[in-house]
C-alpha positions, 0 to 999 in steps of 0.5 A: 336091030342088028346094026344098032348093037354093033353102032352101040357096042363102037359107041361105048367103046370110043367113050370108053376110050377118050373119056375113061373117067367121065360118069356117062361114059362109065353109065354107058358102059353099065348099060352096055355090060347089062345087055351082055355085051362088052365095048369093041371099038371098030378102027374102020367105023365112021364113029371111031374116025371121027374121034382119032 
């Protein structure tokens, strides 16, 4: 469960960066915030690689 989060919380903030204004990516965020948690973007993540 633990990894889901962290794969998560990279996730919404790589959305979060490359598509600010998108209505997912804000949906995402709201999802996120709701769970208490805030986007934190991993520069090392394969997901944050795949989008730089």
């Amino acid at each position: 469960m633990v990894l889901r989060t962290v794969i998560l919380v990279v996730a919404v903030a790589v959305l979060q960066r490359k598509f600010p204004d998108s209505p997912w990516s804000h949906q995402a965020l709201d999802v996120l915030k709701s769970a208490g948690l805030e986007p934190a973007e991993d520069q090392k993540s394969w997901i944050s690689q795949a989008f730089h």
